[in-house]
C-alpha positions as CSV (number, residue, x, y, z in Angstrom):
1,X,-12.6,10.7,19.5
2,X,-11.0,13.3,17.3
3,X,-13.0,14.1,14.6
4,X,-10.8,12.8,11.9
5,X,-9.7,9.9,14.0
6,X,-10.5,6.7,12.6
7,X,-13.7,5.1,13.1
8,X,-14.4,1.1,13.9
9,X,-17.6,-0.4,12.6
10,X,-19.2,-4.2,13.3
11,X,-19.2,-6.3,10.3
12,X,-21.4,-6.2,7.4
13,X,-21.8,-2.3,8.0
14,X,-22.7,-0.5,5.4
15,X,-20.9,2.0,3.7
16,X,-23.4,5.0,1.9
17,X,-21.8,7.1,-0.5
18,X,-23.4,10.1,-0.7
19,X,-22.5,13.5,-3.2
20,X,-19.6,15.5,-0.7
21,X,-20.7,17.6,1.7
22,X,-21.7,21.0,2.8
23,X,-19.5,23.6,2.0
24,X,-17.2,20.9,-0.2
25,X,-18.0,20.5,-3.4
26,X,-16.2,17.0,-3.6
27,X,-17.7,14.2,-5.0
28,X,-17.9,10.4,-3.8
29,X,-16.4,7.7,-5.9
30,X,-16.4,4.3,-5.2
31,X,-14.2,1.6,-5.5
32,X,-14.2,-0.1,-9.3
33,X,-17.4,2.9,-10.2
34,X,-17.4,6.6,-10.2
35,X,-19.4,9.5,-11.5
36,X,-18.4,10.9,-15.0
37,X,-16.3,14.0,-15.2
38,X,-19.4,15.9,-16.7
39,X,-22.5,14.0,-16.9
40,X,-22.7,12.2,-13.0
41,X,-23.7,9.1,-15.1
42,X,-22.2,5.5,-12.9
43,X,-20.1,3.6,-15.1
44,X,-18.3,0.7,-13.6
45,X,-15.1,-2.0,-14.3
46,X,-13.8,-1.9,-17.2
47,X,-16.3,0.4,-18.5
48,X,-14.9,3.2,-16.4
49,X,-11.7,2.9,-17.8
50,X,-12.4,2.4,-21.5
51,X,-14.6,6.1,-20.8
52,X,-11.7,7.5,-19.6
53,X,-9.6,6.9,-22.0
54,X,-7.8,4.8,-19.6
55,X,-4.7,2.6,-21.0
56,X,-6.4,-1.3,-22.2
57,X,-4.9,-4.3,-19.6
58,X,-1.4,-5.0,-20.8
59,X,-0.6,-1.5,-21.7
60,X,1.2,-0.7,-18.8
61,X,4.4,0.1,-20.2
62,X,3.4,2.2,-22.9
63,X,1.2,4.0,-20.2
64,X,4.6,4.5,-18.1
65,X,6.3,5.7,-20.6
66,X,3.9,8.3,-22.7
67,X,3.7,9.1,-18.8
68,X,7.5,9.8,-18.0
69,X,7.6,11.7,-21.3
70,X,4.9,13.6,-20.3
71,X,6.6,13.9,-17.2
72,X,10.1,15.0,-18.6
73,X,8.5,18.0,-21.0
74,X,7.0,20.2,-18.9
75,X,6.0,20.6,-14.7
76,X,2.6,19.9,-13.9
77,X,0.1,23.1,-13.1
78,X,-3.0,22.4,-12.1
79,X,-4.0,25.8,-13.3
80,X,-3.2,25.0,-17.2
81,X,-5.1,22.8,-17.5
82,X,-2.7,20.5,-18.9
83,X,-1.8,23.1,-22.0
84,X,-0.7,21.7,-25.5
85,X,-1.0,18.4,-24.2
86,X,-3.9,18.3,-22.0
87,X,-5.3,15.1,-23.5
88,X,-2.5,13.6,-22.1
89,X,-2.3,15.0,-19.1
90,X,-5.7,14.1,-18.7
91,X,-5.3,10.6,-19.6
92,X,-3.2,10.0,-16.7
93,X,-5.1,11.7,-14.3
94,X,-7.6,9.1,-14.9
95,X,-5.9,6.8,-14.9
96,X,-4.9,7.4,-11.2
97,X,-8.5,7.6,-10.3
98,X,-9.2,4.3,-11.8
99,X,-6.2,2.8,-9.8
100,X,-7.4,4.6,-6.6
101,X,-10.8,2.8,-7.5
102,X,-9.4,-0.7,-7.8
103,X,-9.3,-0.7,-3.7
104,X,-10.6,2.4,-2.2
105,X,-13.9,3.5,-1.9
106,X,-12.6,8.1,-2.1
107,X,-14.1,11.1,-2.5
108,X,-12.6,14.1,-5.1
109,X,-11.7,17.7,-4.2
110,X,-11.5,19.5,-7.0
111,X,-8.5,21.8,-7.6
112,X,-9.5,22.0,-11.7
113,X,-8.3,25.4,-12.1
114,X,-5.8,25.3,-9.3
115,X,-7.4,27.3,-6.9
116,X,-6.7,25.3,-4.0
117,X,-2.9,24.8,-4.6
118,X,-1.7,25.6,-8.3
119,X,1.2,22.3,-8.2
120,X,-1.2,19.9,-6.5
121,X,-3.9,17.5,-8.5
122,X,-6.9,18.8,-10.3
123,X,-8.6,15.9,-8.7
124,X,-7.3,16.0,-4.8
125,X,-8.2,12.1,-3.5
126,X,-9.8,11.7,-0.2
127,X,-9.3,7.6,0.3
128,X,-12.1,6.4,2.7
129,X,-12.0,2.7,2.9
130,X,-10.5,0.4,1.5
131,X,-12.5,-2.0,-0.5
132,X,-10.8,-5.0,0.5
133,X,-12.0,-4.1,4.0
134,X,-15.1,-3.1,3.5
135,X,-17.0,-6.0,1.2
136,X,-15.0,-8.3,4.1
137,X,-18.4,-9.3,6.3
138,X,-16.4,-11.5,8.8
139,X,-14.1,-8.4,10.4
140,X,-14.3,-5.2,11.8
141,X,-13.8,-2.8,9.7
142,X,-12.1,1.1,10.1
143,X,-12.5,3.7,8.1
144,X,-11.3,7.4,7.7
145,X,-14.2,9.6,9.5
146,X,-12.9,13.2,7.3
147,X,-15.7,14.0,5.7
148,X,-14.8,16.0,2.3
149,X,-16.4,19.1,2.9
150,X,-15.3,20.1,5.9
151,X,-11.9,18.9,5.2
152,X,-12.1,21.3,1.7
153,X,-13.8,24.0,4.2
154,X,-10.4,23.5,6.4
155,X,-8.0,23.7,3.5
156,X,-8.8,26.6,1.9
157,X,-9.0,28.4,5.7
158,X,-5.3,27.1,6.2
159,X,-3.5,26.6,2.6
160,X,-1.9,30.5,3.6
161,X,0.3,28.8,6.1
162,X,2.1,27.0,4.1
163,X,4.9,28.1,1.9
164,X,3.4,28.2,-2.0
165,X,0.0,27.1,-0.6
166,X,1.0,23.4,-0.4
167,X,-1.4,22.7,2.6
168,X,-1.2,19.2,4.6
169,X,-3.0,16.7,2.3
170,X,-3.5,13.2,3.2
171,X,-2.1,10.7,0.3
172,X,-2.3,7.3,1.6
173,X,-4.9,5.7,3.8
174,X,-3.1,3.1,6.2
175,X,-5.4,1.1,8.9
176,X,-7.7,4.5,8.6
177,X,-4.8,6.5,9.6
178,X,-3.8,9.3,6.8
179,X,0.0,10.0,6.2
180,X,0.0,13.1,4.8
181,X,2.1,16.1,2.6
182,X,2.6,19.3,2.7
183,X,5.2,22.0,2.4
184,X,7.0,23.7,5.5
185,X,5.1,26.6,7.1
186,X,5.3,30.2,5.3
187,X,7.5,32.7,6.6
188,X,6.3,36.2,6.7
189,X,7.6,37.3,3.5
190,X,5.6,34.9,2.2
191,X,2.2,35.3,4.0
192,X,2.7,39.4,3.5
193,X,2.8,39.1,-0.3
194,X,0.1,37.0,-0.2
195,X,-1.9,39.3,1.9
196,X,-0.9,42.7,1.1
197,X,1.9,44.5,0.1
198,X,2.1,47.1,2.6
199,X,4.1,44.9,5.3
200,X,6.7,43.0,3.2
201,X,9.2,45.0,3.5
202,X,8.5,46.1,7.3
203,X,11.3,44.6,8.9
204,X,9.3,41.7,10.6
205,X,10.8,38.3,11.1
206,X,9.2,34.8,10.8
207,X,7.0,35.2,13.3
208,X,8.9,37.0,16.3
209,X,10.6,39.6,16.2
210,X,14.5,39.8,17.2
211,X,14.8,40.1,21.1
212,X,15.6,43.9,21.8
213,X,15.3,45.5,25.2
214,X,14.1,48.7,23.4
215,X,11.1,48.7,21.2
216,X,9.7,51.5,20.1
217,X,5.8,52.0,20.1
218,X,5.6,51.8,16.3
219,X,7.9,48.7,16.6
220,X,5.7,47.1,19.1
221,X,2.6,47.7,16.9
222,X,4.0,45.8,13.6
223,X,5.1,42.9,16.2
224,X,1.5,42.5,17.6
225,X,0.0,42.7,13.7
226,X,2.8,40.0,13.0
227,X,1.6,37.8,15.8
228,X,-2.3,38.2,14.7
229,X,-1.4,37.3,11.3
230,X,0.4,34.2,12.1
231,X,-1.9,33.1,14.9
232,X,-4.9,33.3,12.5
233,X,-3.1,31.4,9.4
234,X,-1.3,29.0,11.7
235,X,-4.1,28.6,14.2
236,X,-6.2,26.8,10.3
237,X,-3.4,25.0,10.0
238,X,-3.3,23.2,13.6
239,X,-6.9,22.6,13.3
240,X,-6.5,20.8,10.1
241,X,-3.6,18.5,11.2
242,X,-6.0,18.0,14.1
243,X,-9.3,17.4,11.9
244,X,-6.4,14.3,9.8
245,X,-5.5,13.1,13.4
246,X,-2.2,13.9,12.4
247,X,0.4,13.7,15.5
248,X,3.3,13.1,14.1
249,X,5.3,15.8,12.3
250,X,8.3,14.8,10.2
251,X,10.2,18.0,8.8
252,X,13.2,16.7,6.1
253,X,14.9,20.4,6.2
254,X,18.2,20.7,6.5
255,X,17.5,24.0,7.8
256,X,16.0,25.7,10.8
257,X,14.7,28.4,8.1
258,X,15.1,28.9,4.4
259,X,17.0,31.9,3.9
260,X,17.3,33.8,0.1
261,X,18.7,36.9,-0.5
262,X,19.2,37.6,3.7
263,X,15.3,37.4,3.8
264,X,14.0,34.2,6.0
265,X,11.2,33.1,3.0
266,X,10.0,29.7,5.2
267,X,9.7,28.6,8.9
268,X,9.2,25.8,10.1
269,X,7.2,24.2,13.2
270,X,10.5,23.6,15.5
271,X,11.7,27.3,15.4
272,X,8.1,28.3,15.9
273,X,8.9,30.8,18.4
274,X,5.0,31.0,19.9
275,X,5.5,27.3,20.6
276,X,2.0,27.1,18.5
277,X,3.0,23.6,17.4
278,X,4.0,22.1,21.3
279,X,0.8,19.6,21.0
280,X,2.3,17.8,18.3
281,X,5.3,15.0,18.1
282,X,8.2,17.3,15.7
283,X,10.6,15.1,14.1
284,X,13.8,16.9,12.8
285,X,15.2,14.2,10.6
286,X,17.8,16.4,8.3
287,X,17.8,15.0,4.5
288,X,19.9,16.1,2.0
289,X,18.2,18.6,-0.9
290,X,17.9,18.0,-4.7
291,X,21.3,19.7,-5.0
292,X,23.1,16.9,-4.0
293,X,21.5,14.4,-6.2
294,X,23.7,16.0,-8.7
295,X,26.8,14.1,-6.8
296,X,24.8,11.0,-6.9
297,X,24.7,11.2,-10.6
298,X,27.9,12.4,-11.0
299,X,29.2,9.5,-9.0
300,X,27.9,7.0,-12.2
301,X,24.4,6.5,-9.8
302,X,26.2,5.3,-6.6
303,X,25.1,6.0,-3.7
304,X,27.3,3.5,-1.6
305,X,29.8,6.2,0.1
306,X,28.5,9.1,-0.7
307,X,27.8,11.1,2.5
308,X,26.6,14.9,2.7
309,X,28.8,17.3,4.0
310,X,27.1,18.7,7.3
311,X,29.5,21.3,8.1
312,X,28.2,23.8,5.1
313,X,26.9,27.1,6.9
314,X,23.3,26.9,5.5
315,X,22.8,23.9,7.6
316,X,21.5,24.7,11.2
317,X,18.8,22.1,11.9
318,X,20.1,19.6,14.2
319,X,18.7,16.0,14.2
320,X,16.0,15.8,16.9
321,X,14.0,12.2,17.6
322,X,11.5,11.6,20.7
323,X,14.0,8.8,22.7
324,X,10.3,7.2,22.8
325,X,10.0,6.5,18.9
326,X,13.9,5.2,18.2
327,X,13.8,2.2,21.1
328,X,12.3,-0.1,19.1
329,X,14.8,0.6,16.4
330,X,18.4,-0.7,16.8
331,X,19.9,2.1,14.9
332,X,22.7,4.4,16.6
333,X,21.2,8.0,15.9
334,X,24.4,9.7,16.5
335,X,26.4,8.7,13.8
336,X,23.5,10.5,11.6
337,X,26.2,13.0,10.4
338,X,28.4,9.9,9.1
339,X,26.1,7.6,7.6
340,X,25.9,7.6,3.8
341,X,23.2,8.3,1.6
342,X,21.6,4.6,1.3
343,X,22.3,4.4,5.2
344,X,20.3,7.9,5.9
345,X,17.6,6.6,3.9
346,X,17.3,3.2,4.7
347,X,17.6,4.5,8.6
348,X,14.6,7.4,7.7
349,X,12.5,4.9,6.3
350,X,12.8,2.6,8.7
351,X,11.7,5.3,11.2
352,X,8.6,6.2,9.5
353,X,7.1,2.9,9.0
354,X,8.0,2.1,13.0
355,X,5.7,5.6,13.9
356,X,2.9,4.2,11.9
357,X,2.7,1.4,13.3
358,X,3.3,2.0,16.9
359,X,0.5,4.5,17.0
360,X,-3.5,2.9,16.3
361,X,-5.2,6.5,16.2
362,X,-2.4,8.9,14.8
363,X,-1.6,9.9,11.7
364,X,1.8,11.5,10.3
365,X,2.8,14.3,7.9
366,X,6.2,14.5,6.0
367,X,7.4,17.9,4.3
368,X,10.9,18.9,3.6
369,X,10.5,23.3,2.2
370,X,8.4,23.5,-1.3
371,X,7.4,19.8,-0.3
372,X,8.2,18.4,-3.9
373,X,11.7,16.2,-4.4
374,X,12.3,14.9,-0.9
375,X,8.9,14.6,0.3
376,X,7.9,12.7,-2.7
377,X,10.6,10.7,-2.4
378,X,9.9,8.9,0.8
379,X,6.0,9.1,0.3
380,X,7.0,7.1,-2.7
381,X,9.0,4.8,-0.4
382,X,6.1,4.0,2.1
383,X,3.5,4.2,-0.8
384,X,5.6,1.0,-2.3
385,X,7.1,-0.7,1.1
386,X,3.9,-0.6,2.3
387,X,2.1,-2.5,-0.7
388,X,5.1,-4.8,-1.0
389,X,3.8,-6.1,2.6
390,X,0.2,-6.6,1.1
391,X,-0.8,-3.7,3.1
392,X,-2.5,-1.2,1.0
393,X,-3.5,-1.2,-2.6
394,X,-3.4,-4.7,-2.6
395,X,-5.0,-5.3,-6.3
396,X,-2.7,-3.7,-7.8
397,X,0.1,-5.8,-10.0
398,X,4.0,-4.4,-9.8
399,X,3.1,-2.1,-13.1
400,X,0.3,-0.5,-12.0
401,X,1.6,0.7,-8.5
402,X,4.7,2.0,-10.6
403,X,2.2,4.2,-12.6
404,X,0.4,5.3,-9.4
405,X,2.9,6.5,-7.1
406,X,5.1,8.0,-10.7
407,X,1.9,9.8,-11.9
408,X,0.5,11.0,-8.3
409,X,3.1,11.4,-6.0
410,X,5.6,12.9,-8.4
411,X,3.6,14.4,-11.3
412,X,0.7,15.5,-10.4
413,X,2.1,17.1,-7.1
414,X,4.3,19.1,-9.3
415,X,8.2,17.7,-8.8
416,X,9.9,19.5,-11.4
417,X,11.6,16.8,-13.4
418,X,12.9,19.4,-16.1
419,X,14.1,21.7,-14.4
420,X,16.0,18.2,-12.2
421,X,17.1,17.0,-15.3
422,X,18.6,20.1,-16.7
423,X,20.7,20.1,-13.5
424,X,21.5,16.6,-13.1
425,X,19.6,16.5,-9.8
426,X,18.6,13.2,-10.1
427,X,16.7,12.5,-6.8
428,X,13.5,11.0,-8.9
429,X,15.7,8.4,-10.5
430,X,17.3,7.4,-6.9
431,X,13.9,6.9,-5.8
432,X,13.1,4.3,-7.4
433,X,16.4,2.6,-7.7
434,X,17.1,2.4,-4.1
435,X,13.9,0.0,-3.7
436,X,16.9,-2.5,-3.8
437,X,17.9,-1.5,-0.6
438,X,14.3,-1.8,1.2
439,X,13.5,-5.9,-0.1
440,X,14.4,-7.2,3.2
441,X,12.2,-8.1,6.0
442,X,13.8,-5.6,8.4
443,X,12.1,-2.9,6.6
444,X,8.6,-5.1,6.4
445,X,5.6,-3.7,8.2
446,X,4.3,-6.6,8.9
447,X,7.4,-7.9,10.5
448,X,6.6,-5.3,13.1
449,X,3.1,-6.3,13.3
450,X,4.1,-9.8,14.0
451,X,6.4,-10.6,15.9
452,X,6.6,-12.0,19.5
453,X,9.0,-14.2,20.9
454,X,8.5,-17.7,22.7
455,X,11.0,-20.1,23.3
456,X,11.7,-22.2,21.0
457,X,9.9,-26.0,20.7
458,X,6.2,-24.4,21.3
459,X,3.6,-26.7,19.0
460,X,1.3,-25.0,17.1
461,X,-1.3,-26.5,19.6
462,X,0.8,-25.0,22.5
463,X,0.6,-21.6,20.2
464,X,-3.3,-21.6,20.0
465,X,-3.9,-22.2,23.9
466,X,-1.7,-19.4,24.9
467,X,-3.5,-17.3,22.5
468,X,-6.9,-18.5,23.7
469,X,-5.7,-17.8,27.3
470,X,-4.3,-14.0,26.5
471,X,-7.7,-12.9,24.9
472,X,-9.3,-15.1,27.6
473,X,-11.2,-17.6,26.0
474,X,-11.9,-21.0,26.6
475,X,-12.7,-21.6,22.9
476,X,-11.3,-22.4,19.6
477,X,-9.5,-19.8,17.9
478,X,-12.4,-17.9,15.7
479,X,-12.5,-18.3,12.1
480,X,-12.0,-13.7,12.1
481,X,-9.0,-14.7,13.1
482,X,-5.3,-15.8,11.8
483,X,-2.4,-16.9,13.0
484,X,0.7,-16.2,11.0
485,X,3.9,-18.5,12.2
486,X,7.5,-18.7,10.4
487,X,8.9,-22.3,10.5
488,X,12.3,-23.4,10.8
489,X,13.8,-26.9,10.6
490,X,14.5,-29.0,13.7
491,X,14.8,-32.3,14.1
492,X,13.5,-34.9,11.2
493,X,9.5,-34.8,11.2
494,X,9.9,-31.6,13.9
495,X,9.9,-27.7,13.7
496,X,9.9,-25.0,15.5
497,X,7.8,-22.0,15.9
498,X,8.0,-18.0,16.3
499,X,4.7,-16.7,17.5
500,X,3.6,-14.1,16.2
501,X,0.1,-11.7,17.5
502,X,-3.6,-12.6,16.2
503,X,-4.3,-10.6,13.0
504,X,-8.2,-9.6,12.1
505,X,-8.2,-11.9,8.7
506,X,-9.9,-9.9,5.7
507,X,-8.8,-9.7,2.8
508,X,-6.1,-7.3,3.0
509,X,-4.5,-8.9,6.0
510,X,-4.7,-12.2,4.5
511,X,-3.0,-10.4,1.3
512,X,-0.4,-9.5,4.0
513,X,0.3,-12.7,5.9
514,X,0.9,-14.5,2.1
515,X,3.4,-11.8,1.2
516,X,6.7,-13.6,2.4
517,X,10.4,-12.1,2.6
518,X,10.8,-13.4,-0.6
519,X,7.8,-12.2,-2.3
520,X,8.7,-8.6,-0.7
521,X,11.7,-8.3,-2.3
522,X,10.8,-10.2,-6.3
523,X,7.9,-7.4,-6.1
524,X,10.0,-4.5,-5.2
525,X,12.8,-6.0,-7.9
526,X,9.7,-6.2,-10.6
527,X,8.4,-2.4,-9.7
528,X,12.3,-1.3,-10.2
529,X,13.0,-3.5,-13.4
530,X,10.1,-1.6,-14.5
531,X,10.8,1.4,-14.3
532,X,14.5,1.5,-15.0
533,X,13.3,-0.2,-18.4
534,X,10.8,3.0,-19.2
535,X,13.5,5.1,-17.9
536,X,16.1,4.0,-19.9
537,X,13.9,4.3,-23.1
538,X,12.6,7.9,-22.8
539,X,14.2,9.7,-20.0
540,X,17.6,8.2,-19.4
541,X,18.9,7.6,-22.7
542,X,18.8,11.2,-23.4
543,X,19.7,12.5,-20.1
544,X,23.4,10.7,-20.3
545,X,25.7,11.5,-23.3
546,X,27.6,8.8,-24.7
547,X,31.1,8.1,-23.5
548,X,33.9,7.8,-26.5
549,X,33.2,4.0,-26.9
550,X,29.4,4.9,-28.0
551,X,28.3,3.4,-24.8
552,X,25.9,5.7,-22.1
553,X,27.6,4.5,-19.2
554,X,27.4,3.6,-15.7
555,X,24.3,1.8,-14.3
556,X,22.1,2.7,-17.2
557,X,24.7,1.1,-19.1
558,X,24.0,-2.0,-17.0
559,X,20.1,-2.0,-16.8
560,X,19.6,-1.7,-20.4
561,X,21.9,-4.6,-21.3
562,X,19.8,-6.0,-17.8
563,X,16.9,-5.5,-19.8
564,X,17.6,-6.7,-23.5
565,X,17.0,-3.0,-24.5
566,X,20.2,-1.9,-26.4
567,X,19.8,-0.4,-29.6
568,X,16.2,-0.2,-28.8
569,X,15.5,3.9,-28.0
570,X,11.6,3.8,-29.1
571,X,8.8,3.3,-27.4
């Protein structure tokens, strides 16, 4: 087994938290309890919050907004410490932590100063197990085997290969498997500043040089310290994908490299010219930068229609999918180019969610360049699809999963709302409208799970002895077990069935068999009510100026009359 692949364990196993590990420095928290920020004292439940500062229950919209505020003054560095308003800032990183808490038992690397990654957390979560799974006696259980120290050991070895230090950081735990962030890899003018001045302006490329029959012997010897640096800062880099069990490699750039000023300042791992990344599955699924957000906002918030325009010379990265990953998905990848921006995201998303759950061991990283507006963006998306299904953080009501995924996938990872805003680049508030475009089944992970035909007429007696006979047994089905089934009307007193595969049936699962089409979509609707409610109140009242008539306009026109919130601007 890989050693960060997931690990199995019988039921009632027990879980020992221990203080992080050699060479770490992270800290164990548990689900519901963790260590004070100072003292190491245990306070749990409610306790832990109150401490913290943490908002009371039925706070949550106050909490979202002094967050979005928060959010909309200033970008989030990790090395400020949260500056003039660092109680506030401090207020919500807790506040993560305590939601993190409510299902996963994590450990904490700690980035207080930002001398891991100056945009990323002050507190890095490393989610272990889920709670839900592990106080579940009657299943087996799987967990995340990364043990914090070495994976902090392996981060700060490999954080150089990646452009602005963003390394590859695993953000949500799902069936032990990590989906992770990052930013695209460093070019050399990049990874020369960082390491010495004396080579930027050398002449090298990425990370080979340009083909030339004639190389001269000073030539040659750059191009051999070129290919020592990179194999070194790259070489960390694989091993810690490898450490996550990540496999699967999603790159968002519309670009083979980023190019500024002639230079090439990023690379990525499918121009990687060594082949150093051949091991692994690259995905080149092109998404559209913040840019052009700015036409989605322009176009009153409509993304029906609006499609990118793929003939613009900066764009050079072809789409490029495994045939092997897009059979499952009836979805004709050629039209790419055509499809409009709900299509291309409804079409990505669907893709990711199908790779994570056609792979048991693997795990999958997603980066688009600085890996902060389109990366956060469809972590978002999977953060909230999956929990929709029941899947992961499955305590948590519509409100608080707003908070989470706004505060720690977009905030604390260092999106740069203000600068957005100023530009009308408006790719955070399409994130979370566009959850009324995933409330359907077809984007459902469990659907996926699930589903197995039969012909029709099969009694749920029929069901059960099929089942019995495919995991051959000549018993009744056992009680770790469930058996999900959709029912349709037949004839009067009659139904019919859809099979659909045995599911181990903890807590979590259980969560995800209740959670029907119907229930999918109300909780998406609630999380986006939610936040175009708080959006419309701090952010989004002030970002649109009023038309002639006095009114702002468009859709926030419509959500806040949605809403009952006109004439209502304070918090």
């Amino acid at each position: 087994m890989p050693a960060g692949g997931r690990k199995g364990r019988g039921a009632g196993a027990a879980v020992i938290g221990q203080p992080g590990g050699s060479g770490g420095g992270g800290r164990k928290w548990r689900a519901g309890r963790g260590y004070g920020p100072a003292t190491g004292v245990v306070v749990s439940g409610a306790g832990m919050a109150a401490a913290r500062g943490c908002p009371p229950a039925g706070s949550g919209d106050r909490a979202l907004a002094e967050l979005l505020l928060e959010f909309s003054r200033a970008q989030y560095r990790a090395k400020d410490g949260g500056g003039a308003a660092a109680a506030k800032v401090e207020r919500i990183e807790r506040r993560c932590l305590e939601l993190f808490g409510r299902d996963y038992r994590y450990s904490v690397i700690p980035n207080a100063h930002g001398e891991v990654c100056a945009h990323y957390p002050r507190h890095i979560v490393l989610l272990e197990t889920s709670s839900s799974e592990r106080d579940t006696p009657s299943r087996t259980e799987f967990e995340s085997t990364v043990q914090v120290g070495k994976l902090q050991d392996l981060i700060n070895r490999s954080k150089m290969a990646r452009c602005r230090g963003r390394f590859v950081c695993p953000v949500i735990l799902y069936k032990g498997k990590h989906i992770c962030r990052s930013a695209t890899l460093a070019g050399w003018g990049e990874l020369y500043g960082r390491t010495g001045y004396n080579y930027i302006f050398s002449g090298g490329s990425d990370d080979a040089w340009a083909d030339a029959e004639d190389i001269s012997e000073e030539d040659s010897a750059l191009r051999n310290a070129d290919s020592q640096l990179f194999d070194k800062v790259r070489g960390h880099d694989i091993k810690l994908l490898r450490y996550l069990s990540v496999r699967y490699i999603c790159d968002l750039m519309v670009e083979n490299k980023k190019v500024k000023f002639g230079l090439n300042v990023t690379s990525s791992e499918k121009v990687d010219k060594a082949q150093r990344y051949a091991d692994f599955t690259l995905l080149s699924i092109p998404y559209p930068g913040c840019e052009f957000f700015k036409e989605y906002k322009d176009r009153d918030y409509t993304a029906e229609g609006l499609i990118f325009n793929w003939k613009q010379d900066y764009v050079d990265a072809p789409l490029s999918i495994p045939v092997s990953l897009t059979q499952s998905l009836n979805i004709d990848w050629s039209e790419y180019q055509s499809w409009d921006l709900v299509q291309q995201t409804q079409n990505y998303l669907k893709l990711l969610i199908s790779i994570i759950n056609s792979d048991d061991d693997s795990g999958l990283l997603v980066h688009c360049i600085s890996g902060w507006d389109r990366t956060p963006l469809f972590i978002s998306l999977l953060r909230l699809s999956l929990w929709a299904d029941g899947l992961i953080h499955a305590s948590l009501e519509p409100s608080e999963i707003l908070y989470l995924t706004v505060a720690y996938d977009w905030f604390l990872f260092g999106h740069m709302l203000v600068d957005r805003l100023s530009k009308g680049e408006e790719i955070f508030f399409f994130c979370f409208n566009f959850l009324k475009h995933i409330t359907s089944e077809e984007f459902s992970a469990v659907k996926s799970q699930r589903r197995k035909s039969l012909p029709p007429s099969f009694t749920l007696e029929e069901i059960c002895m099929l089942k019995q006979r495919d995991r051959g047994s000549t018993t009744s089905l056992s009680s770790d077990f469930s058996l999900g089934m959709e029912s349709s009307p037949g004839a009067a007193g009659s139904f019919t069935y859809e099979a659909v595969e045995l599911m181990p049936a903890g807590a979590q699962a259980q969560a995800a068999w209740l959670v029907s089409a119907s229930d999918r979509e109300s909780r998406l609707e609630e999380v986006r009510s939610a936040f175009l409610a708080s959006y419309s109140r701090t952010i989004g009242l002030k970002a649109v100026p009023p038309s002639p008539s006095g009114a702002i306009g468009g859709l926030l026109e419509q959500f806040v009359r949605g809403v009952g919130l006109r004439g209502s601007s304070t918090l």
